[in-house]
Backbone bond lengths (Angstrom), bond angles and torsions (degrees), N, CA, C in turn:
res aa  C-N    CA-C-N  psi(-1)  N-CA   C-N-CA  omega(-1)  CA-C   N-CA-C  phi
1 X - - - 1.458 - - 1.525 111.33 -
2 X 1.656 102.67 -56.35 1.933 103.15 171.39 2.041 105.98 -40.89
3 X 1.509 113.83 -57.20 1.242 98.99 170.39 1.138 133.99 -6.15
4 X 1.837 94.70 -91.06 1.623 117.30 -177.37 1.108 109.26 -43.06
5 X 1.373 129.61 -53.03 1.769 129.18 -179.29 1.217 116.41 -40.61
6 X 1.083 101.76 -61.57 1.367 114.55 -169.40 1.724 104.62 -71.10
7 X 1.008 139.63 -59.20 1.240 148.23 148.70 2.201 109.80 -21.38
8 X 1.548 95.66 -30.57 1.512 89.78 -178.28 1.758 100.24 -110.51
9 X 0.907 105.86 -19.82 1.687 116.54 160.70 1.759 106.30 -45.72
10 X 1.157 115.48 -75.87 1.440 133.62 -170.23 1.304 126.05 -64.65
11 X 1.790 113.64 -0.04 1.205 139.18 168.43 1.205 126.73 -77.03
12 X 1.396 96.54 -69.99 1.495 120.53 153.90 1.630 126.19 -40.00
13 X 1.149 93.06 -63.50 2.138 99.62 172.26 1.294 107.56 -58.32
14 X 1.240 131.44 -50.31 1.604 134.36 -147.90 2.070 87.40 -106.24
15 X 0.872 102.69 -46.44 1.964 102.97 -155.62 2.079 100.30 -93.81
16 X 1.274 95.94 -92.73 1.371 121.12 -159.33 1.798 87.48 -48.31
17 X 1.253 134.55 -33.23 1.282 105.46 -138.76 1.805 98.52 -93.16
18 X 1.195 124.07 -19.81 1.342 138.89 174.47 1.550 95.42 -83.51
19 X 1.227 148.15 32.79 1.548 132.24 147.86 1.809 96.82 -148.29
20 X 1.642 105.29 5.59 1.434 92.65 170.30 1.912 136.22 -60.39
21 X 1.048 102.59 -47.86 1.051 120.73 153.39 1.589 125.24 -19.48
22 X 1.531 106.07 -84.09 1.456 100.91 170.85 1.272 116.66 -64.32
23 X 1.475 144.47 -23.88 1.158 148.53 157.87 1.366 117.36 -25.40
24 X 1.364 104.98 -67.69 1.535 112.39 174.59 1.655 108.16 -76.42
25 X 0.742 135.79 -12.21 1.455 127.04 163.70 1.804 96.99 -65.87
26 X 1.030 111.91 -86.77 1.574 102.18 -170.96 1.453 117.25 -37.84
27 X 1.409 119.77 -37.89 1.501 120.83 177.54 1.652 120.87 -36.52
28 X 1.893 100.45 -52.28 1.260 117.58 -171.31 1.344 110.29 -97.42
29 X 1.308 132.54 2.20 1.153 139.84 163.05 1.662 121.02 -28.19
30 X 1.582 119.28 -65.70 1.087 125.71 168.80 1.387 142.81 -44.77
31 X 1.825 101.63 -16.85 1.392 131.10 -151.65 1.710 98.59 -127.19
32 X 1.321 113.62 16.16 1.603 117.38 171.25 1.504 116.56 109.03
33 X 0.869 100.14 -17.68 1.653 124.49 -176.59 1.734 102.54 114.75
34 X 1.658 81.32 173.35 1.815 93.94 -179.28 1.348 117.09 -53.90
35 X 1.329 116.03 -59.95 1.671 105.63 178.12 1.499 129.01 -65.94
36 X 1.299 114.78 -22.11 1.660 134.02 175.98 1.456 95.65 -58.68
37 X 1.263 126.40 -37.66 1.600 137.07 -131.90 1.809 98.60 -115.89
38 X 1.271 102.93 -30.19 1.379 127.04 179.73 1.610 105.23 -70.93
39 X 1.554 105.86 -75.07 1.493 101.47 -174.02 1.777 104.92 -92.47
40 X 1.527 131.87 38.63 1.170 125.12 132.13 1.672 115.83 -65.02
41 X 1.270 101.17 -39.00 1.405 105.43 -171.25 0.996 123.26 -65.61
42 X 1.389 121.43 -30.81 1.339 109.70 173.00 1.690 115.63 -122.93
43 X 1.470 105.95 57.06 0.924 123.71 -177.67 1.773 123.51 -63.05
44 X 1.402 76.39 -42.64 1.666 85.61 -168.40 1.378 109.91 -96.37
45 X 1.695 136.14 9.79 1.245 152.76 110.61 1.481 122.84 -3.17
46 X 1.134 124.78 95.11 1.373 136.10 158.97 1.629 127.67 -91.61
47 X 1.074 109.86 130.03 1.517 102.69 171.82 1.978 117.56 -132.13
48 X 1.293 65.30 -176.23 2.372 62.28 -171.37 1.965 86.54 -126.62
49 X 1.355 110.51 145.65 1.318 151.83 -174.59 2.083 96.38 -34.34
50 X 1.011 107.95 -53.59 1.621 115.15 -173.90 1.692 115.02 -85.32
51 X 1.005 115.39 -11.23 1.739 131.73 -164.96 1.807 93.73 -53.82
52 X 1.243 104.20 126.29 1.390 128.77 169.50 1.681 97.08 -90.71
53 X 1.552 119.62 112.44 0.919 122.20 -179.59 1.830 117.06 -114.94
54 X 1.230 133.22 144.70 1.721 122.21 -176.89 2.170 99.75 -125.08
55 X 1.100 101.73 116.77 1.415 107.75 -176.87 1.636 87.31 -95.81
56 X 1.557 122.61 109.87 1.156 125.95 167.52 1.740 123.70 -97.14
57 X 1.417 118.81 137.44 1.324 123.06 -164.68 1.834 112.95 74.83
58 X 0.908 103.42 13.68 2.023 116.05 -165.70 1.240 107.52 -54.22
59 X 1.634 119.18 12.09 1.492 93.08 155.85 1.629 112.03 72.51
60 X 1.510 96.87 -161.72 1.410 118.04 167.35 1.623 125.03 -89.83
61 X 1.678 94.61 16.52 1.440 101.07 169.71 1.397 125.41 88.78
62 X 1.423 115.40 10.19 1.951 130.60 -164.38 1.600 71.03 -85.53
63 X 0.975 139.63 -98.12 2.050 120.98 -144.80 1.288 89.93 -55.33
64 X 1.769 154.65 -33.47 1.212 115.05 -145.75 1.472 82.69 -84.68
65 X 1.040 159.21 -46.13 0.937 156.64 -155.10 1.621 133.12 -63.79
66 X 1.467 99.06 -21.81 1.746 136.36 -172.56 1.906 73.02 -97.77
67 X 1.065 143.27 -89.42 1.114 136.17 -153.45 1.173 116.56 -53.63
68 X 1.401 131.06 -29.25 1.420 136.82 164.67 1.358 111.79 -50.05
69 X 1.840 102.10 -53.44 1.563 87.91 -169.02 1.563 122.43 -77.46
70 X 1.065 103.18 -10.34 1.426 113.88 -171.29 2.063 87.20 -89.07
71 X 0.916 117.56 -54.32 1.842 100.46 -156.85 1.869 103.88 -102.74
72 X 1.130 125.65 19.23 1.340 130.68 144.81 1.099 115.06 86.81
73 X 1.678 109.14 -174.26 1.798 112.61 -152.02 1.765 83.52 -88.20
74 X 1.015 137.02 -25.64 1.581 130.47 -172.05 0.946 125.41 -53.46
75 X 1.741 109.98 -47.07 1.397 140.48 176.12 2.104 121.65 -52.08
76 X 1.115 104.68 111.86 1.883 95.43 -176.51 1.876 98.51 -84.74
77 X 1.278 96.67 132.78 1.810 112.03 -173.67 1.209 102.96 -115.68
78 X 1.375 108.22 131.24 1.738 96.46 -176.17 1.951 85.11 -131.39
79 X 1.335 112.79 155.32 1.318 122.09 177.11 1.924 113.64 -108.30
80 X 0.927 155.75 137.15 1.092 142.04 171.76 1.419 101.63 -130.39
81 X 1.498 109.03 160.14 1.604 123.15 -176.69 1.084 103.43 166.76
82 X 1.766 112.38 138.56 1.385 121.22 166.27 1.440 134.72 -72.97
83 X 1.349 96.84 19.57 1.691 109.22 -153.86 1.708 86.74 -107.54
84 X 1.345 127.74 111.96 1.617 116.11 157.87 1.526 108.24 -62.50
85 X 1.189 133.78 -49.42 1.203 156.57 118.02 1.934 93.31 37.19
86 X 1.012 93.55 -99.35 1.810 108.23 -177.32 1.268 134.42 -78.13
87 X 1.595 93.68 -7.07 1.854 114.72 170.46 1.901 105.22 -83.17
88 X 1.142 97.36 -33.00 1.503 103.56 177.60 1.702 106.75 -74.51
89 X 1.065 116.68 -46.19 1.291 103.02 -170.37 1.736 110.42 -84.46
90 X 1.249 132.21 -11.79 1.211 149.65 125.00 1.718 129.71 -2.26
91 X 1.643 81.21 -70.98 1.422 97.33 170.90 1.473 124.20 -66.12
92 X 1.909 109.07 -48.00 1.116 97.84 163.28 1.648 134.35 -75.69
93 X 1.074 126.39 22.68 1.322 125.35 -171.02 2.210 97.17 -121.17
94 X 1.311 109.29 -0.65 1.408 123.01 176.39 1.345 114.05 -78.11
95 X 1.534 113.80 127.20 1.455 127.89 -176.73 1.588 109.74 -142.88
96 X 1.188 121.74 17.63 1.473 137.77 175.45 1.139 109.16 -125.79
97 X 1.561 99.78 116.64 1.813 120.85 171.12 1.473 120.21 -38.13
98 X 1.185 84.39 -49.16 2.179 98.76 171.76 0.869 116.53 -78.12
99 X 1.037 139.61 48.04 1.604 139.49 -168.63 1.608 113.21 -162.06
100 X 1.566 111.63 109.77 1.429 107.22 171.00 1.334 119.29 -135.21
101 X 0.970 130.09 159.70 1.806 128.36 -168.73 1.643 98.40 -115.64
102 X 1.300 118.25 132.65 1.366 123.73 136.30 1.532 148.15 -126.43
103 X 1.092 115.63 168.04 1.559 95.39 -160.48 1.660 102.82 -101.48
104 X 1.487 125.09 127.72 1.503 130.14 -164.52 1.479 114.21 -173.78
105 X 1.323 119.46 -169.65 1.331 131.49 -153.07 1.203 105.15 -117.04
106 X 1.178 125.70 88.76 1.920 127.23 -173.82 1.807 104.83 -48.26
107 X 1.389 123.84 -2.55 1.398 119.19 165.99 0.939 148.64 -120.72
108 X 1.781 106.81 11.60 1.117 160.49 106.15 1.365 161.33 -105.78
109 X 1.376 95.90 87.97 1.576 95.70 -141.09 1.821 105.13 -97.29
110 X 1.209 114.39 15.24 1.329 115.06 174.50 1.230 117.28 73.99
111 X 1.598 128.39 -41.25 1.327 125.59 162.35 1.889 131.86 -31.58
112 X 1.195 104.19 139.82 1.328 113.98 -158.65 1.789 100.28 -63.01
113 X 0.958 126.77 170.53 1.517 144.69 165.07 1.502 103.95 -43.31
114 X 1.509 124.75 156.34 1.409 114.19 176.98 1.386 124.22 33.54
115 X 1.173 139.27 -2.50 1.339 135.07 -163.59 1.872 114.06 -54.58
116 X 1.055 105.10 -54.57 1.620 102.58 176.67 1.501 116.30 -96.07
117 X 1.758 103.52 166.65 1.244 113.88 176.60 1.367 111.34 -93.62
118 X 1.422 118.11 -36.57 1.832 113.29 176.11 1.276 92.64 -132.73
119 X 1.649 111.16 158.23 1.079 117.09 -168.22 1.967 83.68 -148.43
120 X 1.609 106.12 131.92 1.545 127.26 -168.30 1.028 92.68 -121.78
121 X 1.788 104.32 139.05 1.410 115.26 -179.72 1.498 77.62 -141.19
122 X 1.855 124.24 122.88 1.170 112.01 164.44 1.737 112.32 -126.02
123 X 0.933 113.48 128.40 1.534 108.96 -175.44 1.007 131.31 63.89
124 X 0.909 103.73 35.40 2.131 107.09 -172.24 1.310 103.61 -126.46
125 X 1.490 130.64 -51.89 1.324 129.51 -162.64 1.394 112.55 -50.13
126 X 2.006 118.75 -27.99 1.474 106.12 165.51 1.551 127.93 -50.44
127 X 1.759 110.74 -24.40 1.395 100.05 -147.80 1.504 82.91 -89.46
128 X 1.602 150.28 4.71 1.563 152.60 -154.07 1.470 88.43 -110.03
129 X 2.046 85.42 149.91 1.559 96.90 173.57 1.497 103.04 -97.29
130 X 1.207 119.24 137.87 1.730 124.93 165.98 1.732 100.45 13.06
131 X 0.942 105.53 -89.45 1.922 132.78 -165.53 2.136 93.15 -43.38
132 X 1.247 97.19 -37.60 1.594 74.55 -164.83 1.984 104.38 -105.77
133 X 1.502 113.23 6.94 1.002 126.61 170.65 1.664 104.14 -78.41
134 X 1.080 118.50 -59.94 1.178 126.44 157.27 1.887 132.79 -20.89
135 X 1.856 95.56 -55.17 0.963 90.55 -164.93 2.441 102.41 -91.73
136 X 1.002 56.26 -5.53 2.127 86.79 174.34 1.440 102.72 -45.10
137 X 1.905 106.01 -68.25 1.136 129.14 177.21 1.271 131.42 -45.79
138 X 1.877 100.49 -47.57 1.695 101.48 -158.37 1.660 90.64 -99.20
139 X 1.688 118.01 7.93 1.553 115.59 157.03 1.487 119.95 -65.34
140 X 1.406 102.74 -50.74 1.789 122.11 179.62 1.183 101.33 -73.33
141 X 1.298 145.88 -10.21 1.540 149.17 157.70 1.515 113.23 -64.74
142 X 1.656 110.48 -34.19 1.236 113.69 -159.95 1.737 92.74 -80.08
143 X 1.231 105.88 -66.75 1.553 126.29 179.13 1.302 120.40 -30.87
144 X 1.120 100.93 -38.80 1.999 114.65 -178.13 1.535 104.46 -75.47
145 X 1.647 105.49 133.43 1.444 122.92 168.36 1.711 104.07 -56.86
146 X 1.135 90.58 133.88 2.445 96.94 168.85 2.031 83.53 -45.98
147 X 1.099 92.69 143.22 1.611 127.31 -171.76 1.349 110.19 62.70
148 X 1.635 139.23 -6.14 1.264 120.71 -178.59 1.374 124.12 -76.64
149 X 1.214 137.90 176.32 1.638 136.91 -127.40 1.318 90.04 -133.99
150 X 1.579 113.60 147.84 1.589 116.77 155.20 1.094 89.09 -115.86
151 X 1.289 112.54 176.35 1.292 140.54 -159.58 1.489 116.62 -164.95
152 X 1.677 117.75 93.61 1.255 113.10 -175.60 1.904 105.28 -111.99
153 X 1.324 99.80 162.97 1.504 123.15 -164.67 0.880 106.10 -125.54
154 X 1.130 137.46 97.68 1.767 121.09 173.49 1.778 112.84 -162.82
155 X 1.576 91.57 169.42 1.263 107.87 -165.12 1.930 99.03 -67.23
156 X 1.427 105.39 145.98 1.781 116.59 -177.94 1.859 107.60 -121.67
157 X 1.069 107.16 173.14 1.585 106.18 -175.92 1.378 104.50 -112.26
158 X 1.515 136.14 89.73 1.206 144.93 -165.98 1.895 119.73 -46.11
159 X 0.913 121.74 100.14 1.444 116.08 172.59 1.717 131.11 -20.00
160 X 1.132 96.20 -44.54 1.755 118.75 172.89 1.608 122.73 -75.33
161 X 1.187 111.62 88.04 1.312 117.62 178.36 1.589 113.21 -32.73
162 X 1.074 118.85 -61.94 1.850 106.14 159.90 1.024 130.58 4.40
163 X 2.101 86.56 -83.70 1.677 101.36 -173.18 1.309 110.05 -65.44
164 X 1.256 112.95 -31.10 1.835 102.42 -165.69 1.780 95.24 -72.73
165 X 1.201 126.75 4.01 1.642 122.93 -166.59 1.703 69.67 -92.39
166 X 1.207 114.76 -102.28 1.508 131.55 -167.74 1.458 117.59 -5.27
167 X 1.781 100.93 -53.26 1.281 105.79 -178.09 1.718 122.12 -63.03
168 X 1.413 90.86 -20.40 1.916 99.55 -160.01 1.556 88.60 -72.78
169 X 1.760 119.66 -54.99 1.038 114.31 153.02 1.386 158.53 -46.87
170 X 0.830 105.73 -3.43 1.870 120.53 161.30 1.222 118.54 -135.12
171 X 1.039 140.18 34.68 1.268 165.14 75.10 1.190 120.75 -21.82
172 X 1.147 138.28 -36.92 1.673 125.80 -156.46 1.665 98.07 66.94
173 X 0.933 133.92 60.31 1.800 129.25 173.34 2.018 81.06 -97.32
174 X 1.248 125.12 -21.97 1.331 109.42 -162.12 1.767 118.57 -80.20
175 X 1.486 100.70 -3.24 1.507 101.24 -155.07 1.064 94.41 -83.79
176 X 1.668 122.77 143.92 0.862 119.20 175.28 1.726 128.87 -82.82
177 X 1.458 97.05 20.39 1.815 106.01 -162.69 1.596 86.82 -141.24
178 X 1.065 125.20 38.42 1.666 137.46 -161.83 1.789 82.54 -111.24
179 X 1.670 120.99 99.52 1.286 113.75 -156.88 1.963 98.41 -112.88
180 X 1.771 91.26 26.21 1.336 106.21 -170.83 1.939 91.32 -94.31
181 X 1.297 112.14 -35.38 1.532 129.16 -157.56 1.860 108.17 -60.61
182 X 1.134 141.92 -45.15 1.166 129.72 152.80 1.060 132.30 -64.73
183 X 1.532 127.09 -37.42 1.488 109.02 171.37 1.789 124.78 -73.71
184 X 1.553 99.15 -2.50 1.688 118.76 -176.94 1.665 101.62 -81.37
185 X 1.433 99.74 -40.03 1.508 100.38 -179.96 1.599 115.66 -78.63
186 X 1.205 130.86 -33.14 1.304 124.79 164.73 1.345 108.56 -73.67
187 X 1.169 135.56 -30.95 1.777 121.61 173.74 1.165 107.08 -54.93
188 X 1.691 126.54 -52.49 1.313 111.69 168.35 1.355 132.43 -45.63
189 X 1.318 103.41 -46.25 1.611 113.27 -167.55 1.461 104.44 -41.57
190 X 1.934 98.05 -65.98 1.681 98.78 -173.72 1.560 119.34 -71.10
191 X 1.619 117.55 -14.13 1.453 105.49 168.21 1.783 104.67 108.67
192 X 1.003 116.23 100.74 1.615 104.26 174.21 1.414 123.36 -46.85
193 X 2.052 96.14 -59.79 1.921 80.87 175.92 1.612 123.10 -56.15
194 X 1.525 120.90 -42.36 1.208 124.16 164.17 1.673 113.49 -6.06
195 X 1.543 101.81 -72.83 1.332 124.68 174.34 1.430 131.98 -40.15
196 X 1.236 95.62 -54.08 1.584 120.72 170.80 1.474 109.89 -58.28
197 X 1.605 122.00 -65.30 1.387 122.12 152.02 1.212 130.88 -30.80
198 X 1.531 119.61 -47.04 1.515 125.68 -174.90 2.056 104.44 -61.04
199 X 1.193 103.80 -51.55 1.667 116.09 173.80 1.593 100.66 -74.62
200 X 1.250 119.14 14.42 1.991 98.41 138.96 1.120 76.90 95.91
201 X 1.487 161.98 -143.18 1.249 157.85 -151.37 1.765 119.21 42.58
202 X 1.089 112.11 127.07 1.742 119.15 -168.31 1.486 92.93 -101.74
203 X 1.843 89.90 172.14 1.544 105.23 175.67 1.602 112.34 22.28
204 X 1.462 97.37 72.21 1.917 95.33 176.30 1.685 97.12 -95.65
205 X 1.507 112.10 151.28 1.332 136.89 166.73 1.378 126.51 -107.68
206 X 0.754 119.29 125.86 1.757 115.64 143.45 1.251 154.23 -110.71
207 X 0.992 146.40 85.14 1.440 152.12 -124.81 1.967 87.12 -121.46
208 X 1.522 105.97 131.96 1.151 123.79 -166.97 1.794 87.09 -123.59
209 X 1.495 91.65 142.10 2.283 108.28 -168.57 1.540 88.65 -146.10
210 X 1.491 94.82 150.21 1.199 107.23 172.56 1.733 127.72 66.28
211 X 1.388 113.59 39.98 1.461 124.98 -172.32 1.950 103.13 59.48
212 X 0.873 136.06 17.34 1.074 160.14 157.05 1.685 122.73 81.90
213 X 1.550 89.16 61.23 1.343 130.49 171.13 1.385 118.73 -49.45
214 X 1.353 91.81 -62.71 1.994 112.65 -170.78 1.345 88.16 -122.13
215 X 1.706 104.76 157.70 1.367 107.70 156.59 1.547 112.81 -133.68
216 X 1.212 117.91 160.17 1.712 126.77 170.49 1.631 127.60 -89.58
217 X 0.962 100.66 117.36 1.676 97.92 177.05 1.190 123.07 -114.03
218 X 1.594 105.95 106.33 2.039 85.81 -177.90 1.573 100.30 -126.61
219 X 1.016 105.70 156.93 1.562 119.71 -175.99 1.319 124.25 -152.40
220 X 1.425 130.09 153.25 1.820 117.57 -171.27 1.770 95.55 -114.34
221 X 1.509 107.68 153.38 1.297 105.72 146.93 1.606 127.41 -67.31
């Protein structure tokens, strides 16, 4: 397991994180563009003026940044990711006071007990095996104040034989070194909310966008 990490650590910093960017531009292309596609998602997301928020796995910062603008200068935004890689380029692409990136372990993230009010997981839980999706969860469980919200983002398995053709194809679902493709297929299998439920979480949702492209997961402690 130390391997793979480290092996998926050194991908990200050195490889993925200098073509991430345009990556996700083409991804969301179909869906209005990246930012159109961004704050659809968390449309139906409310927040209040003081909300301690944790954007986990954040990448190069496209949701923390959609969440900033949408929940305000009041709000403290913190970004996390194991990637130095994508925390750096993160940082430089930051122009909001409330907003800081650090570089860490979404399953241990050092943060105190209860500390936040929502806790964002966007797009990542495909690339986790079962065991560390899990333990992902009942971290952002720990962190969250009694009533605060997760908030998951993630890829869904479309009903419409079509779309799931199209999607596999613009996606990259075809590559055969696409080392995203098994742990995507067991997230489905067992079900995100499933998941979310299994780590103790109440009133879980799912809200399916985009002919059921992406799906939404929200749930309270």
């Amino acid at each position: 397991m130390v391997k793979d990490r480290n092996w998926y650590k050194w991908f990200y910093d050195n490889v993925h994180s200098h073509y991430y960017n345009l990556l996700i531009k083409w991804v969301f292309l179909p869906f209005g563009g990246e930012q159109r596609c961004r704050e659809e998602l968390i449309s139906h997301i409310g927040f209040s003026p003081k909300d301690k928020i944790l954007d986990m796995c954040c990448g190069t910062g496209g949701v923390t940044f959609t969440i900033a603008q949408k929940a305000g200068k009041g709000t403290e935004i913190i970004g996390i990711d194991l990637s130095s890689g994508q925390i750096n380029i993160a940082n430089r692409k930051n122009s909001f006071g409330n907003v800081r990136f650090i570089e860490g372990d979404v399953a241990m993230t050092g943060f105190d007990d209860e500390y936040f009010d929502k806790v964002f997981i966007a797009h990542a839980l495909h690339e986790m095996p079962r065991k560390m999706r899990l333990n992902v969860l009942n971290e952002a469980k720990r962190i969250l104040k009694t009533g605060g919200k997760l908030i998951i983002l993630e890829l869904d398995n479309p009903q419409s034989f079509l779309v799931r053709l199209f999607i596999g194809f613009w996606f990259f679902y075809w590559l055969p070194f696409n080392f995203e493709t098994p742990t995507r297929r067991e997230m489905l299998k067992y079900g995100v909310k499933n998941e979310v439920e299994e780590a103790g979480f109440k009133s879980v949702r799912k809200i399916s966008k985009y002919k059921g492209v992406f799906q939404i997961i929200d749930g309270e402690k």
